[in-house]
C-alpha positions in Angstrom: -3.1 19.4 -31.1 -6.0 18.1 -29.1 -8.0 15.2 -30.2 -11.4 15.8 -31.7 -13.1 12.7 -29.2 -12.3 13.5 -25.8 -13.6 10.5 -23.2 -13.4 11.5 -19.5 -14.8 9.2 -16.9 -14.5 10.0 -13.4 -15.0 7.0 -11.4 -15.4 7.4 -7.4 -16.6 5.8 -4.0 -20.0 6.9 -3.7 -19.8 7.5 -0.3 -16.5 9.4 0.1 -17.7 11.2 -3.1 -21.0 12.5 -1.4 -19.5 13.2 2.0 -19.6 16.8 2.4 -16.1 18.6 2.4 -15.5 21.9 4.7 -15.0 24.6 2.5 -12.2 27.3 3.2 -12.9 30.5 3.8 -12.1 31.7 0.8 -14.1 34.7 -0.8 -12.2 33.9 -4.7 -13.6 30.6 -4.4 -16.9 30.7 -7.0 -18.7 34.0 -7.1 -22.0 32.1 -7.7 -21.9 30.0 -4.8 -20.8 32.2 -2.2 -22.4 31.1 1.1 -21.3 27.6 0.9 -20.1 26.5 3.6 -19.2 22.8 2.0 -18.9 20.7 -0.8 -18.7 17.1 -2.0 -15.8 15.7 -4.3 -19.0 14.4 -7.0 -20.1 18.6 -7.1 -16.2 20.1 -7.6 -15.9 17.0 -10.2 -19.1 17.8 -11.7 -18.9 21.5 -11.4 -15.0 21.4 -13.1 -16.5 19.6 -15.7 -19.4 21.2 -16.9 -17.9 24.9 -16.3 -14.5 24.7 -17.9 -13.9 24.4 -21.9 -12.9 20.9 -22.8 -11.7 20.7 -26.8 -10.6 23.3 -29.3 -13.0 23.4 -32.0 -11.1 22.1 -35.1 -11.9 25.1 -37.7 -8.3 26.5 -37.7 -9.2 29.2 -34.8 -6.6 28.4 -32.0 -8.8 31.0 -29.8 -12.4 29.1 -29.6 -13.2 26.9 -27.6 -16.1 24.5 -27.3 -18.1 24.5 -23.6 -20.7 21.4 -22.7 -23.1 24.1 -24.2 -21.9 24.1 -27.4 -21.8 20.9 -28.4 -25.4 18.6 -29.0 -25.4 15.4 -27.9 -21.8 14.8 -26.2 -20.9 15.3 -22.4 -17.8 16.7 -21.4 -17.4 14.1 -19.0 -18.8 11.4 -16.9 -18.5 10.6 -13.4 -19.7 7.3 -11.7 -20.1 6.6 -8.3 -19.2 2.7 -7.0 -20.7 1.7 -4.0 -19.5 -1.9 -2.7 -22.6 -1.7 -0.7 -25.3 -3.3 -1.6 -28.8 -0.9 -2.1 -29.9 -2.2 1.5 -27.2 -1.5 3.2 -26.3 1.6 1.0 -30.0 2.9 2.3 -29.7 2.0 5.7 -25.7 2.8 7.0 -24.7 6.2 8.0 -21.7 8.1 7.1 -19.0 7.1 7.9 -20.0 3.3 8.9 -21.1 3.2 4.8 -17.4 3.9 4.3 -15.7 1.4 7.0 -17.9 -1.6 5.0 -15.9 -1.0 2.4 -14.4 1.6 0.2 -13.5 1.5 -3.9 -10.1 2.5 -3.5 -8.4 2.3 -7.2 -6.2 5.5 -8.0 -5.8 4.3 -11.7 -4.9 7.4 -13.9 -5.4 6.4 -18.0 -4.8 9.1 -20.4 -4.2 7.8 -24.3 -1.5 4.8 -23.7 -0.3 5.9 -20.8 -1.4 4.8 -17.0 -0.3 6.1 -13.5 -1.3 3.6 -11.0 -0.9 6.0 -7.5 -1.3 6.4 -3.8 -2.0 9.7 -3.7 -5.7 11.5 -3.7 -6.1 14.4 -5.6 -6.3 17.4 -3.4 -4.1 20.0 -2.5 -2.0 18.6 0.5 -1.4 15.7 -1.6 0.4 18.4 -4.2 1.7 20.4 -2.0 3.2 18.8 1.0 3.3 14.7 0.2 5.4 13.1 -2.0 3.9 9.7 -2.8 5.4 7.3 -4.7 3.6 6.7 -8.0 4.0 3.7 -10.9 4.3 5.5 -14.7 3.9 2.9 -17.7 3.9 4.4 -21.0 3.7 2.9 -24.7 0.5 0.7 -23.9 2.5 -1.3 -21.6 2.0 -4.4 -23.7 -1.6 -4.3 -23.4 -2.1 -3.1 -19.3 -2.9 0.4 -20.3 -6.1 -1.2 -21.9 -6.7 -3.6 -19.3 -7.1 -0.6 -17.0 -9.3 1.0 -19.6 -11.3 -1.5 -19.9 -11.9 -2.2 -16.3 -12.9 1.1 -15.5 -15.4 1.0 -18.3 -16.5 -2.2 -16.7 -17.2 -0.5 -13.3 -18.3 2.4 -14.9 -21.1 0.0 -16.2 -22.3 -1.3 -12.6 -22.0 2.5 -10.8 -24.4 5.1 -10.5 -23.9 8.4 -12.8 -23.6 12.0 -10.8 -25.9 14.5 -12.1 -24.7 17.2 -10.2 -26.4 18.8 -7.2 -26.3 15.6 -5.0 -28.6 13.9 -7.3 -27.6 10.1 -8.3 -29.0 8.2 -11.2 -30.8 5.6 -9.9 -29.3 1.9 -10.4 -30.3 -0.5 -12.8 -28.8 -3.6 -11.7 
């Protein structure tokens, strides 16, 4: 039975999220972007998302589904870009000598008391052909599931939010 709240934040590197990813040539990829050629990790995050049913609607009827569309007020999910950048230097520094000043590099996974701490990205050679190690803890794990939580919600608070199509929110702070 799924949960009536659903919280998903996505938190990234701003600047590995917005680097533009070759596409394969794949013709089942999206019917209504054919032509692309490439693609940032933010857009397939943001795209997933947004696109994709996220909760069962709790009236009994196992077959519906509730989409971003159909519900007022609530967002499927979030994603946040981190920069450890400064604006200035954000502004200033191409790709990729943005990412060799430094890169947010957590791989913290937290899904109801559980958290999977990993090495591994999520893409398809890291399913397919690596086998990375990986650290499970279950049950709350005396309070460092939360920990985790909370510091994600913490950076979540001093990134940027992705609004799809390359645009950024701007920063408050």
């Amino acid at each position: 039975q799924t949960s009536p709240h659903v919280e998903m934040k996505l938190l990234l590197d701003l600047n590995r999220a917005l680097r533009p990813v070759p596409l394969p040539n794949n013709d089942d990829y999206d019917d209504d972007k054919q032509g692309e050629t490439s693609l940032t990790s933010a857009e397939a995050c943001y795209r997933a998302l947004n696109n994709h049913p996220i909760n069962k609607k709790d009236d009994g009827d196992d077959d519906t589904t509730t989409t971003n569309d159909d519900r007022s007020q609530t967002k499927p999910g979030q994603i946040f870009l981190l920069s450890a950048l400064n604006n200035f230097w954000q502004k200033i520094l191409p790709n990729p000598f943005n990412e060799a000043q430094g890169v947010f590099h957590i791989k913290a996974y937290v899904i109801d008391d559980t958290l999977i701490l990993s090495g591994a990205n999520l893409s398809e050679e890291y399913f397919t052909d690596r086998h990375d190690r990986y650290l499970l803890i279950q049950n709350g794990g005396n309070g460092l599931v939360d920990c985790y939580a909370d510091l994600i919600s913490a950076l979540c608070q001093h990134a940027q939010e992705y609004q799809g199509n390359g645009r950024v929110a701007e920063s408050e702070k």
